[in-house]
TIFI-392096 format. One record per residue: residue number from 0; residue in one letter; x, z negated, y of N, C-alpha, C in turn. Coordinates in Angstrom, 2 decimals, decimal comma, padded with zeros to 5 digits, always signed. Last residue first. Layout:
% TIFI-392096
  num  residuo      n_X      n_Z      n_Y     ca_X     ca_Z     ca_Y      c_X      c_Z      c_Y
  NUM        A        X        Z        Y        X        Z        Y        X        Z        Y
...
***
This chain:
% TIFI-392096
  num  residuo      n_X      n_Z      n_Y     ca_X     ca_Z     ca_Y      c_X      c_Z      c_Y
  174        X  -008,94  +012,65  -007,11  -008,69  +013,26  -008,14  -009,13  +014,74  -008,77
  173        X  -010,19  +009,74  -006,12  -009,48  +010,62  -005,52  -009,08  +011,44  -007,01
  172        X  -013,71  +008,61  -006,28  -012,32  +008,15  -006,58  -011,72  +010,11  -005,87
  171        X  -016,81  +008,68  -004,45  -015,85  +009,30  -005,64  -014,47  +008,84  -005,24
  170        X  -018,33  +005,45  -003,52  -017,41  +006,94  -003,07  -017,00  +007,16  -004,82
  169        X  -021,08  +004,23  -004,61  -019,58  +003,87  -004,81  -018,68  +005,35  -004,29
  168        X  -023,83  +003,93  -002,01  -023,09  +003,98  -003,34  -021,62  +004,09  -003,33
  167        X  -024,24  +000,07  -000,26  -023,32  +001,58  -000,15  -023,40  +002,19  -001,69
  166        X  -025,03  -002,17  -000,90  -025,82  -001,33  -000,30  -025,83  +000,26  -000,45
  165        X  -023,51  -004,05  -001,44  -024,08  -003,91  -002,15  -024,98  -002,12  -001,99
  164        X  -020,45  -003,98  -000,48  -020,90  -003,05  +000,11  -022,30  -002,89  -001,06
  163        X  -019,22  -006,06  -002,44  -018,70  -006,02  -000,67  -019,59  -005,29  -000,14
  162        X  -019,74  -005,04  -005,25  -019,84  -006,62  -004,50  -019,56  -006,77  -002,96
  161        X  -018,53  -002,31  -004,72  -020,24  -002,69  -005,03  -020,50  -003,93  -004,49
  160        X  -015,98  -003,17  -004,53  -016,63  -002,14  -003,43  -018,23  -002,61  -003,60
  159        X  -015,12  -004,14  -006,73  -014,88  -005,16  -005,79  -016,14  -004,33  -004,80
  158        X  -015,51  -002,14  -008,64  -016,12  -003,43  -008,70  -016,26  -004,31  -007,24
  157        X  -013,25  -000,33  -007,54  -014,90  -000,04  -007,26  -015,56  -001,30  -007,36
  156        X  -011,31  -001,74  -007,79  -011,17  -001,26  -007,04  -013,12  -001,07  -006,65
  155        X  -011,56  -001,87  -010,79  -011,24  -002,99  -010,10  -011,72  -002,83  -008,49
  154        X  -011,32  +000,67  -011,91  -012,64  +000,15  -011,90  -012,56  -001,11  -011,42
  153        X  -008,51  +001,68  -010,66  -009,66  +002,16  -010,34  -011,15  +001,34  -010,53
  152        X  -005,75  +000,49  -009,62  -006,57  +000,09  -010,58  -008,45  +000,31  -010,50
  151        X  -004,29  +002,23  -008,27  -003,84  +001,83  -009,34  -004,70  +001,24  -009,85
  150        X  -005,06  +005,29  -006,00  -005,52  +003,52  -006,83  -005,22  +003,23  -008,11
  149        X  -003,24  +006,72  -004,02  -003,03  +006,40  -005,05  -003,92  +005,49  -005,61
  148        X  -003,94  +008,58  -001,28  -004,31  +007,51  -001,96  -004,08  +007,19  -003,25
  147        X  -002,39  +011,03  +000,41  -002,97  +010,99  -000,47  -002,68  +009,22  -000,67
  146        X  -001,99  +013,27  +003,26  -001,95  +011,74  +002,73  -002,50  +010,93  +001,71
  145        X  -003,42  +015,73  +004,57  -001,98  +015,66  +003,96  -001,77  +014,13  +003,50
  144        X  -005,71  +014,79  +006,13  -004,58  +014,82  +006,73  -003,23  +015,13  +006,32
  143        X  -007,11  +014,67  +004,15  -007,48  +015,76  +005,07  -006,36  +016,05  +005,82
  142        X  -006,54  +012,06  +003,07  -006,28  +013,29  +002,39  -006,65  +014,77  +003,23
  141        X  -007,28  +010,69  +004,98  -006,39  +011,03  +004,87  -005,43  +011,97  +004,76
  140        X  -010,29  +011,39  +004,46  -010,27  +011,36  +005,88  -008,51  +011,67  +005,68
  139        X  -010,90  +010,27  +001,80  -011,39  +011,59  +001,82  -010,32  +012,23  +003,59
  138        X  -010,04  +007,62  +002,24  -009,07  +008,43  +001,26  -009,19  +009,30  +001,57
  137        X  -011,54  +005,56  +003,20  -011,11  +006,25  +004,09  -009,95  +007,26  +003,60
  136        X  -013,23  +004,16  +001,03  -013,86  +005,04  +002,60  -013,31  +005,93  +003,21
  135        X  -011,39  +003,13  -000,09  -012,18  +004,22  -000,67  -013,38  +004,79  +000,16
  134        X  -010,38  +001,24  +001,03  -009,65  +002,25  +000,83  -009,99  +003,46  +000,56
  133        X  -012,18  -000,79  +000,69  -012,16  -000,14  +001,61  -011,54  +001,10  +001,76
  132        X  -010,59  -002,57  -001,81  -011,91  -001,41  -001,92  -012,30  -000,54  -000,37
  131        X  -007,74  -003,47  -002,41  -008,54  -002,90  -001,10  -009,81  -001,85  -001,60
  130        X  -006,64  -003,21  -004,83  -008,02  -003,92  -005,17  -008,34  -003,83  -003,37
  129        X  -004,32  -001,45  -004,92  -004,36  -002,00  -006,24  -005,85  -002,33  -005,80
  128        X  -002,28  +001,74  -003,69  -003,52  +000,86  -003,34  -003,59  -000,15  -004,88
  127        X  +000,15  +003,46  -002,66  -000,24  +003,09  -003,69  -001,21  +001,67  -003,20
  126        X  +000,05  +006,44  -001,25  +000,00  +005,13  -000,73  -000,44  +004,66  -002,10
  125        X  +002,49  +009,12  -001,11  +000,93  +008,77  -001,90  +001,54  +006,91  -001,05
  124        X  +004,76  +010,72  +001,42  +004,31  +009,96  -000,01  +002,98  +009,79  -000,18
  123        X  +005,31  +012,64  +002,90  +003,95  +012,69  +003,11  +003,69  +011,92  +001,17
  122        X  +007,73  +013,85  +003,34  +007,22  +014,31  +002,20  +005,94  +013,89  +001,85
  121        X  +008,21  +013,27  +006,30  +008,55  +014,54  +005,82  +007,95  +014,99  +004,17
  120        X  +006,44  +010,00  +007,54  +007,47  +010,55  +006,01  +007,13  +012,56  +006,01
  119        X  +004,05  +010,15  +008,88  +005,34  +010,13  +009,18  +006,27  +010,55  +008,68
  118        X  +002,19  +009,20  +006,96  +002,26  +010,55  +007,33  +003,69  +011,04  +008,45
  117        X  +003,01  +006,68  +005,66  +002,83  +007,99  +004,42  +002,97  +008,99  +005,57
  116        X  +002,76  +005,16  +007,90  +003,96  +005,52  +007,37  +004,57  +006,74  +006,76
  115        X  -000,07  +005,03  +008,84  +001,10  +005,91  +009,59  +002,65  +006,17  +009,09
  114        X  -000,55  +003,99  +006,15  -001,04  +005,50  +006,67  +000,14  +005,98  +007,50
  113        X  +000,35  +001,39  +006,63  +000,65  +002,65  +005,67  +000,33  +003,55  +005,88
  112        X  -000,63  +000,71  +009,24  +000,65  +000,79  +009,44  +001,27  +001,60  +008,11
  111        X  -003,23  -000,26  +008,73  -002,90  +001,58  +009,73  -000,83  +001,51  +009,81
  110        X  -003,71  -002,48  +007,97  -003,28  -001,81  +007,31  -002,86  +000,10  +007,33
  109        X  -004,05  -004,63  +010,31  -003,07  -004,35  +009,27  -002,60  -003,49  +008,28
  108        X  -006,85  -003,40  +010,93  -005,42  -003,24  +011,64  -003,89  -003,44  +011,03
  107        X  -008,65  -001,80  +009,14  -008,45  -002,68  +008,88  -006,70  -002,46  +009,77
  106        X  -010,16  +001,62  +010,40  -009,21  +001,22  +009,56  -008,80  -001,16  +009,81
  105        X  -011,43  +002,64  +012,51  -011,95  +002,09  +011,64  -011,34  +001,44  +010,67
  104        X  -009,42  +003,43  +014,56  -010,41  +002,44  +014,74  -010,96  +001,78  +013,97
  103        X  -008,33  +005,78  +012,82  -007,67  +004,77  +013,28  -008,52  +003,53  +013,51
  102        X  -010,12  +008,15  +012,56  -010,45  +006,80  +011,37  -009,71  +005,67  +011,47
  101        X  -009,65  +009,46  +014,98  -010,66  +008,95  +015,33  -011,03  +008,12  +013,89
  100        X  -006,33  +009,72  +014,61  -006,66  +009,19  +015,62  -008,55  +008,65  +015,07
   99        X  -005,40  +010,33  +011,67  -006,07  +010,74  +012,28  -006,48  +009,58  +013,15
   98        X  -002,23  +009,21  +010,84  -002,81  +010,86  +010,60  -004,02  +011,03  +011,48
   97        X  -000,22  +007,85  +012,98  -001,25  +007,69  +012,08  -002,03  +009,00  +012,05
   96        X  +001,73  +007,85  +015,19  +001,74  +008,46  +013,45  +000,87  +008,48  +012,60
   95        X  +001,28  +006,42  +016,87  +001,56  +007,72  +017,58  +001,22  +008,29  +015,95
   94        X  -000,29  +003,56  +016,18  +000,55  +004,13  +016,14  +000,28  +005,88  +016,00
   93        X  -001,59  +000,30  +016,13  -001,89  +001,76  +016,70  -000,70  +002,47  +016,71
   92        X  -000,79  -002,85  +016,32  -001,11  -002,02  +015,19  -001,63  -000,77  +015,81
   91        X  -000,94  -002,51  +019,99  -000,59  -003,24  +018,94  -001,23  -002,96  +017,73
   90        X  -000,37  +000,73  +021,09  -000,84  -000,74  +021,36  -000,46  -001,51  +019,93
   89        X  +001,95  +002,61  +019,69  +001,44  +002,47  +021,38  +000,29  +001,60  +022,02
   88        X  +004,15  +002,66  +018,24  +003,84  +001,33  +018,49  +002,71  +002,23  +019,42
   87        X  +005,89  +004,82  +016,21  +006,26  +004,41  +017,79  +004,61  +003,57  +017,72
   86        X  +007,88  +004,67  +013,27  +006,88  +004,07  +013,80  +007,04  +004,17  +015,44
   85        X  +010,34  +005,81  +011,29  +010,14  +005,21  +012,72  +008,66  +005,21  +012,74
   84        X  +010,90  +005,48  +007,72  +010,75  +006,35  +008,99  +010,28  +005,37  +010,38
   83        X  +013,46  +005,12  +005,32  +012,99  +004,68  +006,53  +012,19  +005,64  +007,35
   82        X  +013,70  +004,95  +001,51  +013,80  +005,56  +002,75  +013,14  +005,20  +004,01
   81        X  +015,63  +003,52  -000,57  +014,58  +003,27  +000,15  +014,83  +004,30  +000,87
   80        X  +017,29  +004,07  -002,80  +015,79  +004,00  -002,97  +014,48  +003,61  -002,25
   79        X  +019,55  +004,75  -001,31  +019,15  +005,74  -001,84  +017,63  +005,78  -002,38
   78        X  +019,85  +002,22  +001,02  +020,46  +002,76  -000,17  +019,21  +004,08  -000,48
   77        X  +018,92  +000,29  +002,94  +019,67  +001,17  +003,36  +020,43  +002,23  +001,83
   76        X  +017,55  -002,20  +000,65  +017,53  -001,36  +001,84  +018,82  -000,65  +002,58
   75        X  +018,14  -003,34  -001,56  +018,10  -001,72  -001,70  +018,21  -001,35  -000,39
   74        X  +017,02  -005,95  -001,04  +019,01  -005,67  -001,71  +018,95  -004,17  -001,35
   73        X  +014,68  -005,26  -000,47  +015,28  -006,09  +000,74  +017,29  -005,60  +000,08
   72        X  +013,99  -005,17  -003,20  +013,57  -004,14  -001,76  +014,66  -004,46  -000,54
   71        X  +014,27  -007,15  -004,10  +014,99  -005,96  -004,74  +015,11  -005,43  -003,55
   70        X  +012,31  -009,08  -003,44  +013,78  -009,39  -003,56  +014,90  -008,19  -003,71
   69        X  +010,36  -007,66  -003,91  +010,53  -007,54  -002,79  +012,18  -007,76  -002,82
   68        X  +010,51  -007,32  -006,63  +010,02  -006,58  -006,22  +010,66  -006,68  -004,88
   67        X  +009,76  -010,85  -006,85  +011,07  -009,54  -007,44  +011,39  -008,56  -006,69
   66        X  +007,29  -010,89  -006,13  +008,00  -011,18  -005,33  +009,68  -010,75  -005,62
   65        X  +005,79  -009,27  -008,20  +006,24  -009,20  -006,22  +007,00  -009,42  -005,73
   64        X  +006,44  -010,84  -010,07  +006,82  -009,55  -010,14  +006,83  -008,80  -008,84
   63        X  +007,21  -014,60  -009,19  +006,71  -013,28  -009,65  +007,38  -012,10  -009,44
   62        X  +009,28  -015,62  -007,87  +008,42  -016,70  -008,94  +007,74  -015,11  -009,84
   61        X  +011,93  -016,92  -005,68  +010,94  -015,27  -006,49  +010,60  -015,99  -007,76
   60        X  +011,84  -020,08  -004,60  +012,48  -018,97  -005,54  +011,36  -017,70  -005,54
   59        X  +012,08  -017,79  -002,29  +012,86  -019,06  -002,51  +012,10  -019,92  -003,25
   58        X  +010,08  -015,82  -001,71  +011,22  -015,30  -001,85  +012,27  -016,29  -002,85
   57        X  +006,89  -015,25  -001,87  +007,78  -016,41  -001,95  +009,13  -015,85  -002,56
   56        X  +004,33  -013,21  +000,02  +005,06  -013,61  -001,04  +006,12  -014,67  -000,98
   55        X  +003,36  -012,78  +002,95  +002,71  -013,08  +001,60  +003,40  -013,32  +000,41
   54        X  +005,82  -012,40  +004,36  +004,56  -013,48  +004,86  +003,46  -013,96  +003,53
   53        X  +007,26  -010,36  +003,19  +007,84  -011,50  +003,24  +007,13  -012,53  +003,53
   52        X  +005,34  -008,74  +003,40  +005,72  -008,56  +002,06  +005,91  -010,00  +002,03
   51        X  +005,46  -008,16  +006,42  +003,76  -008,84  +005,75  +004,63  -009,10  +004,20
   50        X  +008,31  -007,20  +006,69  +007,61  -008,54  +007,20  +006,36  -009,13  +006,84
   49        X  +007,81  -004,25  +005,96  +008,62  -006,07  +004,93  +008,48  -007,28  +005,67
   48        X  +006,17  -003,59  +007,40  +005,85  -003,63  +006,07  +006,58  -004,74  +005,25
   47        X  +007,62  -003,64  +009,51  +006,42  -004,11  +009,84  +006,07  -004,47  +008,08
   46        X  +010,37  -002,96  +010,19  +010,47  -004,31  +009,61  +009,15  -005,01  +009,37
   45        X  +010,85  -000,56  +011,37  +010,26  -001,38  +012,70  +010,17  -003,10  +011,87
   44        X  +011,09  +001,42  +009,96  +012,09  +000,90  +010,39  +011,83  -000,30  +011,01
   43        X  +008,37  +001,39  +007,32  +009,17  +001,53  +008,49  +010,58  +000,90  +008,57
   42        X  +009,51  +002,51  +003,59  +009,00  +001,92  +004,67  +009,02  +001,87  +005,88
   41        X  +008,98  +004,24  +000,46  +009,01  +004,37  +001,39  +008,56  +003,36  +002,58
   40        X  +010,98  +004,26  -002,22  +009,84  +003,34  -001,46  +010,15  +003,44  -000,32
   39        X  +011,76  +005,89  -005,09  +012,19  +006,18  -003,96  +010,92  +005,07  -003,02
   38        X  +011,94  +005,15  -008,71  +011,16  +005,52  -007,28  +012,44  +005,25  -005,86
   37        X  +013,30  +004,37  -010,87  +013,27  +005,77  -010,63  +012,43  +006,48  -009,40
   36        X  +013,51  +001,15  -011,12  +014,19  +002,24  -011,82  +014,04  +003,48  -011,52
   35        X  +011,46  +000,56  -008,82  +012,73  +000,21  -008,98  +013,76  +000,92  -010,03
   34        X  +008,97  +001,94  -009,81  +009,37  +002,24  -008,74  +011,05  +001,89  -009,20
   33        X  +008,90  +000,19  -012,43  +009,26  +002,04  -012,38  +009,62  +002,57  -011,15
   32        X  +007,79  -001,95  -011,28  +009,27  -001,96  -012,11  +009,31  -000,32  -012,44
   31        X  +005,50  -001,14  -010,13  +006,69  -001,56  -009,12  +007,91  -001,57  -010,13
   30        X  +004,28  -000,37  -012,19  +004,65  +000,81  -011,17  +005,70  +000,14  -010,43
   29        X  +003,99  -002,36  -013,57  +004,63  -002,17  -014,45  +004,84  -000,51  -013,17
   28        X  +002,52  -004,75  -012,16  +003,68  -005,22  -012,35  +004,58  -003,67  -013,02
   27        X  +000,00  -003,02  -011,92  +000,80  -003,49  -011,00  +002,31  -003,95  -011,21
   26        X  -000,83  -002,86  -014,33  -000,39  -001,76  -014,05  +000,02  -001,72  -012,82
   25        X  -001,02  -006,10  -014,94  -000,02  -005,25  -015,87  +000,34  -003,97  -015,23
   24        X  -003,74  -006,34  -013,49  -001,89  -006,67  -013,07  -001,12  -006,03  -013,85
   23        X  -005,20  -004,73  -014,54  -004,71  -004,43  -013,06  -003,12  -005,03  -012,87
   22        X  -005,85  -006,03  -016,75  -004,77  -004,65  -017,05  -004,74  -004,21  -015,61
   21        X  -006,81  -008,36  -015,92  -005,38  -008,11  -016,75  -004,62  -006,87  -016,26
   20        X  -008,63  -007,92  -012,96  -008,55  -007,97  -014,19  -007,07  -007,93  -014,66
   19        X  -009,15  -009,97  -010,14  -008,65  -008,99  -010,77  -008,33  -008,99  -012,40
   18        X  -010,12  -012,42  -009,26  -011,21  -011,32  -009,99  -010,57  -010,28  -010,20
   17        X  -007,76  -012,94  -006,50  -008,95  -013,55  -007,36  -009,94  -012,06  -008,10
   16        X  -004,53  -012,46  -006,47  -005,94  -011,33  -006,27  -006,93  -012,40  -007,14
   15        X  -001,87  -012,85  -007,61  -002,43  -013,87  -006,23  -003,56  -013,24  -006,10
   14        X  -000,08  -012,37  -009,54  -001,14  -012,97  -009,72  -002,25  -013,48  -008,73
   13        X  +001,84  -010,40  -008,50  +002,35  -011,66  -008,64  +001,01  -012,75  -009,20
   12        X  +000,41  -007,81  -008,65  +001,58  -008,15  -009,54  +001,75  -009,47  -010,01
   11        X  -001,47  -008,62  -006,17  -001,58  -008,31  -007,66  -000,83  -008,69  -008,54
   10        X  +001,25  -008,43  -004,73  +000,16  -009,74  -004,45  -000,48  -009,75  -006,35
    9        X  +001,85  -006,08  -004,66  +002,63  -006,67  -005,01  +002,32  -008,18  -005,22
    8        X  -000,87  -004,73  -003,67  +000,17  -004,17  -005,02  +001,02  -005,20  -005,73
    7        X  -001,22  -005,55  -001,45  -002,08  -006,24  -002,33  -001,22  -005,83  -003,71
    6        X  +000,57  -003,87  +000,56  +000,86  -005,46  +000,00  +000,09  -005,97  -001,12
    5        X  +001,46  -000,20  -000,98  +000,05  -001,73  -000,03  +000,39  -002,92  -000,28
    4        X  +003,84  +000,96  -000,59  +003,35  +000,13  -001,23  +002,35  -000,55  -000,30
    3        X  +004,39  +004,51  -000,26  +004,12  +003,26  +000,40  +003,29  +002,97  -000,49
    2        X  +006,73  +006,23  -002,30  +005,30  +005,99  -002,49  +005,62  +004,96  -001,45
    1        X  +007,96  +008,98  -004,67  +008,14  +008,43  -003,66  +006,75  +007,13  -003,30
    0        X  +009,57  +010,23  -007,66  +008,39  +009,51  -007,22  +008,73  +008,76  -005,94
***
């Protein structure tokens, strides 16, 4: 199992998501502790992904399952359960790697940095998502690209979408 982690994953975990349900966190807390026993986590080199990890979570002390999580991440790096790919930059959040240039724009700037990760990566990991309902705009567009969307917590995920996007119906999930 390989996979880029979305920060909310580990945010989740740690309790920090208003209106997320139980069994979101539980299936947050319980992929990142499977990651760590038998995943492979894929991040840049560039320190972009563990730098938001490290901005949103509390290292001193690690209080939660995130923040564990990260604590781990950071011991692992350069070892067998992390793997690195390069990122080239060519404005700020925009990158040479991102699967498709024209959903780049549309994408939330912070978060074109998983995409370009997942498609960068030679094995083209799954992005594991927990409560970004936006995500579910732009899965179909990825997945076109070879880049698959993981949502760990599907009716969380939509809930949030309806309340954000009264308007919109709910995309089909990935599957």
């Amino acid at each position: 199992m390989k996979a880029v982690i979305d920060t909310n994953v580990l945010l989740v975990a740690n309790g920090l998501h208003e209106d997320i349900s139980p069994d979101c966190v539980i299936e947050c807390v319980k992929r990142l502790q499977d990651m760590q026993q038998r995943g492979i986590t894929v991040i840049d080199d560039g320190f972009r992904i563990l730098g938001e990890y490290q901005n949103k979570t509390s290292l001193k002390p690690a209080r939660g399952p995130g923040d564990l999580f990260l604590k781990w991440l950071l011991r692992e790096s350069g070892s067998k359960k992390v793997e690195q790919v390069t990122l080239n930059e060519n404005t700020k959040n925009c990158f040479a790697e991102f699967p498709d240039p024209a959903l780049e724009p549309l994408f939330d700037a912070p978060d074109r940095k998983f995409a370009a990760v997942a498609h960068a990566h030679q094995h083209k990991p799954s992005i594991w998502q927990a409560a970004d309902c936006k995500w579910l705009d732009w899965w179909p567009a990825l997945r076109a690209k070879g880049v698959e969307v993981d949502f760990l917590c599907a009716d969380d995920v939509c809930k949030f979408y309806c309340n954000k996007f009264p308007e919109k119906p709910i995309p089909q999930l990935p599957g």
